[in-house]
C-alpha positions in Angstrom: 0.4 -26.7 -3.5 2.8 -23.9 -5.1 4.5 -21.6 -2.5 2.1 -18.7 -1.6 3.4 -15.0 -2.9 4.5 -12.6 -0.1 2.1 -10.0 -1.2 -1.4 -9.8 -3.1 -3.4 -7.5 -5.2 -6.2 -5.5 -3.0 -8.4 -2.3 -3.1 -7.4 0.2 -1.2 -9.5 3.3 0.1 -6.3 5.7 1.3 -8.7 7.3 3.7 -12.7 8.4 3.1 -13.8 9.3 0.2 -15.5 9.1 -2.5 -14.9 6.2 -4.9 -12.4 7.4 -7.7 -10.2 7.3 -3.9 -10.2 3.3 -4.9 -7.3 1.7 -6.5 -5.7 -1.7 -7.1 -2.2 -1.9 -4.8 -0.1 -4.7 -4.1 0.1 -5.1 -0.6 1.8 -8.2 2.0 -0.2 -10.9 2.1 -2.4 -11.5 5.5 -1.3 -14.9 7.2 -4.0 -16.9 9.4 -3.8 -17.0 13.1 -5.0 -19.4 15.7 -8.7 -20.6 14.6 -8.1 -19.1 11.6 -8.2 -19.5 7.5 -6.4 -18.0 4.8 -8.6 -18.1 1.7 -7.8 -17.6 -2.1 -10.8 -15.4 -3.0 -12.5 -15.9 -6.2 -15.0 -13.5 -5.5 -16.2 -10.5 -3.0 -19.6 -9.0 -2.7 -20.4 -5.9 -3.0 -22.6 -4.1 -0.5 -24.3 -0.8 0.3 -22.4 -0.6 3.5 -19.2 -1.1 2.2 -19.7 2.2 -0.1 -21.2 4.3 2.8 -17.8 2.9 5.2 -15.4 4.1 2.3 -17.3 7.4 2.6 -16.5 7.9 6.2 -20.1 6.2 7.5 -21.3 3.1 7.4 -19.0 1.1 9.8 -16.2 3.4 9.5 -17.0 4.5 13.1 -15.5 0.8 13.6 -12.2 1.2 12.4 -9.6 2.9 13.8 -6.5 4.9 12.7 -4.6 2.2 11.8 -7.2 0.4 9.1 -6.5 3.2 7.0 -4.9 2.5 4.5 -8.5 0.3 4.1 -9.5 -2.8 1.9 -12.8 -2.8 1.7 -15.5 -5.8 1.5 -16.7 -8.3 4.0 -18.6 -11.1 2.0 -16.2 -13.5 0.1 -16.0 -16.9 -1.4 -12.7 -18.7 -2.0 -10.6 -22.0 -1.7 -8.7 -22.2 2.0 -4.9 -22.2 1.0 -3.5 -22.4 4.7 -5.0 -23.6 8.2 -4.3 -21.8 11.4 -3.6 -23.1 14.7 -5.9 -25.5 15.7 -8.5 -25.2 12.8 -9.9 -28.8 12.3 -13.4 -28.0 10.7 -12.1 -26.5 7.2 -8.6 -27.9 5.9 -6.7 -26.9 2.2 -9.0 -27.2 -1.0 -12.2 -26.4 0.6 -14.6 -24.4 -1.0 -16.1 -21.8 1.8 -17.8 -18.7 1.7 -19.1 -16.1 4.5 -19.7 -12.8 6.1 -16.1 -12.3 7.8 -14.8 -9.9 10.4 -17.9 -7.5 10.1 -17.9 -5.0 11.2 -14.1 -4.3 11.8 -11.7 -4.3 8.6 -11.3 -7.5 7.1 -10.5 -6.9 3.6 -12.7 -9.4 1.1 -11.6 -7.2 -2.2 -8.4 -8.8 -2.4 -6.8 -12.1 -3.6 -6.3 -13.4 -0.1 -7.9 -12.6 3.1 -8.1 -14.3 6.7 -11.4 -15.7 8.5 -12.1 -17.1 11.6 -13.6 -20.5 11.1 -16.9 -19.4 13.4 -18.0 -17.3 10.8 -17.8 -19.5 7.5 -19.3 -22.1 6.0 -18.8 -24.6 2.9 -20.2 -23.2 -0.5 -23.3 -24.6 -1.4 -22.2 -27.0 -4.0 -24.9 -25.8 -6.6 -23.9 -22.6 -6.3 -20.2 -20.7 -8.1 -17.9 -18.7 -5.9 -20.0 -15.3 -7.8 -23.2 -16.6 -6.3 -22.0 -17.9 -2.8 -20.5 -14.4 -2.6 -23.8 -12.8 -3.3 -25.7 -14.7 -0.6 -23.6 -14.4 2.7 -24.6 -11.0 4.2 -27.7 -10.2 2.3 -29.1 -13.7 3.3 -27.5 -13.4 6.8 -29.0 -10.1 7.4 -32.8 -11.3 6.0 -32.3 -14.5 8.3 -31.4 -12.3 11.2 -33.9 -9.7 10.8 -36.7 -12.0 10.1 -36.0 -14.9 12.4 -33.7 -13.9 14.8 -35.3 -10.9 15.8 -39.1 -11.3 13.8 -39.5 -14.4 15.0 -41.0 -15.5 12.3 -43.9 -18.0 11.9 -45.7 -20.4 9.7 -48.8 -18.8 7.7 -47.6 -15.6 9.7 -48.5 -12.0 7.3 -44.5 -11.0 6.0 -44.5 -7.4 4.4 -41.2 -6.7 2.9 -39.9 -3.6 1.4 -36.9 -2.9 -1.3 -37.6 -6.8 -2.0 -35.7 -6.5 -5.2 -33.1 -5.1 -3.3 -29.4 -7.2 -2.2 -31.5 -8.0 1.2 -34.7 -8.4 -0.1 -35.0 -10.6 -2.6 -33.1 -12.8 -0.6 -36.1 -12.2 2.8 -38.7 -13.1 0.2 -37.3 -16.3 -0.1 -36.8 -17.1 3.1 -39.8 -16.0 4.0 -42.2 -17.7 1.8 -39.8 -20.8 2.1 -40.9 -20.7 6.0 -45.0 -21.1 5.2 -45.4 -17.2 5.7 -47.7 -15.1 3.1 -44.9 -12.8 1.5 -46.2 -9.2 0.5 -43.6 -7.1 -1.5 -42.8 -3.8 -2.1 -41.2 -3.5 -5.3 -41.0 -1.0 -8.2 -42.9 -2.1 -11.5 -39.6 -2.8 -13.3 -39.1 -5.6 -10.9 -42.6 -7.3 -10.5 -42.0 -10.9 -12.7 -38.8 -10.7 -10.5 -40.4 -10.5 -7.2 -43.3 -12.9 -7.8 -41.1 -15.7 -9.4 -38.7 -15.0 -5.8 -42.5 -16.6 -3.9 -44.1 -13.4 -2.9 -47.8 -13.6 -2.9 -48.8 -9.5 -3.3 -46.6 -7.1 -5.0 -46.8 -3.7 -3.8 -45.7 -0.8 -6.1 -43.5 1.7 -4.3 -43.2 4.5 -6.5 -46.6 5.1 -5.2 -46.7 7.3 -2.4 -49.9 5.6 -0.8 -48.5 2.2 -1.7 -49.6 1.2 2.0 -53.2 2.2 1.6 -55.5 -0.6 2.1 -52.9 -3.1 2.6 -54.5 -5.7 5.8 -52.3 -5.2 8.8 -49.3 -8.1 8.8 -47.8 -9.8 11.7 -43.8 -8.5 10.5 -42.4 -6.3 8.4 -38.8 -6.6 6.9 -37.9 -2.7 6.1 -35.3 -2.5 3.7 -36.0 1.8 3.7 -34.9 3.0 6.5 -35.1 6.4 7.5 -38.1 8.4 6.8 -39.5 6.6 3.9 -40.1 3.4 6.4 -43.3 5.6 7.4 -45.8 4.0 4.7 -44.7 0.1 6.5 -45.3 1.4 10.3 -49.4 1.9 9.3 -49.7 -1.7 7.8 -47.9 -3.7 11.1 -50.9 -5.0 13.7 -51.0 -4.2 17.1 -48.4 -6.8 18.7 -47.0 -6.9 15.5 -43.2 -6.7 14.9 -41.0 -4.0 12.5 -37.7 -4.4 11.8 -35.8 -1.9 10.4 -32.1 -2.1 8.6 -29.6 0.4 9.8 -29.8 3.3 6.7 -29.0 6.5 8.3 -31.7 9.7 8.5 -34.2 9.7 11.1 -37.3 7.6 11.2 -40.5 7.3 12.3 -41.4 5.9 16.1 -43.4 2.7 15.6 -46.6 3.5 17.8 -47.6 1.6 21.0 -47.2 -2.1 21.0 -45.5 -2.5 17.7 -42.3 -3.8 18.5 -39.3 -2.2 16.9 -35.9 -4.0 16.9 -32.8 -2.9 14.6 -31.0 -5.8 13.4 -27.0 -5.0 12.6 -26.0 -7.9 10.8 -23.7 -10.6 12.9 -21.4 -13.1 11.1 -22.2 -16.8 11.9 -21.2 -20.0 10.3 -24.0 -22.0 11.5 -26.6 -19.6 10.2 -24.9 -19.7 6.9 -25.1 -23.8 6.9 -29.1 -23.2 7.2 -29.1 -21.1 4.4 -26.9 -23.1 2.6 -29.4 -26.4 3.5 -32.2 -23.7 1.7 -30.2 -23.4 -1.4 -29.3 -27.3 -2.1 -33.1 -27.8 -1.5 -34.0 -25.4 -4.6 -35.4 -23.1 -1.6 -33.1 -20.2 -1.9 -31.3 -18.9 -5.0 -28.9 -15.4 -4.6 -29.6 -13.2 -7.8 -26.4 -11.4 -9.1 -27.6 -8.8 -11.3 -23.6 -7.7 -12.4 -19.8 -9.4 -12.5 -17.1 -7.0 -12.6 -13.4 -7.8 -12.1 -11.4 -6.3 -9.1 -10.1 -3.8 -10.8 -13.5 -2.2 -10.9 -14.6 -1.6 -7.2 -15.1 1.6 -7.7 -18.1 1.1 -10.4 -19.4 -1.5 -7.9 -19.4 1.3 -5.6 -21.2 4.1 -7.9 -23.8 1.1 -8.5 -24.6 -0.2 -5.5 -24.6 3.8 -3.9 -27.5 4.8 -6.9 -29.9 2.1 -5.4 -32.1 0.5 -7.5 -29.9 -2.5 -7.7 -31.4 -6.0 -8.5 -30.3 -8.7 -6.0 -26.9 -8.6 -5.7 -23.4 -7.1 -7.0 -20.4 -9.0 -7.2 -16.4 -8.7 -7.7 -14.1 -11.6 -9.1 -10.6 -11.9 -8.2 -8.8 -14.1 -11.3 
């Protein structure tokens, strides 16, 4: 393998701001320590909490003084070009992908970055670097959110909102791939999209009664946040379970006996190897609805801050 370069093209966010603060820099190179990887990255996804951390939220309340200078991103997939002290399960020329170092810095738009081995997985081999990229923390967070702390169930009533959205259409999937009976809330641009993802009702959310007459469901995946998660609350059963994904603004209470965790996405290798067993069975399929090369993080950020987004955003590093 050639001799690795001492330094590497990355974003940088100087401090927070908005994104015309972004700009391509050549910086050192990041070498792996003990249990670690260094990966080439091919690509880096983009995600709604990476735009709200370059804007001083998000996970920004995670970094400290000296992670600015930042290089945003946290989802990645890349070739390992260097193994760390006592790394045996990944070794050169492996193909891996993951959520890495969330939510402290770890720097995914760049053309090297460092992972612990705990929290990748090898890419699904019907799936490109683009793709693998795209499902890491969207499919992470919907496995999380919906299993981890739903407890989801066969032939159990799943209502999920934004389920076009990065998250989404990814808990659609899972969720319908798990026996449950997948209701979506989706705009009307985006029903063919949501039904062909397994969802068995599509709900249009530009209504603002969208809720009404909807029979009460076992979960609910909210992809809203904030105040416009009130419509969801009235459809969950007594017992039932809500969980909600960390957007900022205040929310609703869920009333008595409606169970109301808030799931803040972990990374975990072994949670991306079940996903990864859902995509080589045809189960699970990331959608990437644009490719744009580094150099244009901060259009992936103006994108993915408008909303609206179908599936998933993604930046390639040639």
């Amino acid at each position: 393998m050639p001799e690795l370069p001492d330094t590497m093209r990355a974003i940088v966010a100087p401090a927070p701001g908005g994104p015309e603060t972004l700009e391509e820099s050549e910086v050192p190179r990041p070498s792996p320590g003990p249990g670690q990887v260094l990966i080439r990255v091919a690509a880096a996804g983009v995600n709604p909490v990476d735009a709200k951390t370059r804007s001083g939220a998000g996970a920004a309340r995670f970094l400290g003084d000296a992670d600015w200078p930042w290089i945003p991103g946290w989802d990645l997939a890349g070739t390992v070009v260097e193994a760390g002290f006592g790394v045996a399960r990944f070794g050169v020329g492996d193909r891996v992908f993951g959520t890495v170092g969330f939510p402290h810095a770890a720097g995914a738009y760049a053309e090297y970055a460092v992972a612990h081995v705990s929290q990748l997985s090898r890419s699904p081999r019907s799936l490109d670097d683009a793709h693998a990229a795209a499902l890491a923390m969207g499919g992470l967070t919907a496995w999380q959110a919906l299993v981890d702390a739903g407890g989801l169930e066969t032939n159990q009533r799943v209502l999920v909102t934004a389920a076009a959205g990065g998250v989404g259409h990814l808990a659609v999937q899972i969720a319908a791939d798990l026996g449950a009976h997948v209701i979506a809330v989706a705009s009307p641009d985006n029903v063919d999209f949501v039904r062909g993802l397994g969802a068995y009702e599509i709900l249009d959310r530009t209504r603002e009664d969208w809720a009404d007459g909807v029979e009460p469901v076992d979960l609910v995946l909210d992809c809203f946040g904030g105040p416009a998660r009130a419509p969801a609350l009235s459809t969950v059963r007594p017992g039932g379970t809500i969980v909600t994904l960390p957007t900022g603004g205040d929310r609703e209470a869920a009333p008595d006996g409606v169970h109301d965790p808030t799931v803040f996405v972990a990374p975990d290798g072994l949670e991306l190897q079940l996903l990864t067993g859902s995509v080589e069975r045809g189960a699970l399929k990331p959608h990437v609805s644009q490719v744009l090369p580094l150099a244009d993080a901060a259009r992936a950020h103006e994108l993915i801050a408008s909303g609206g987004t179908q599936g998933k955003i993604v930046l390639t590093i040639d």
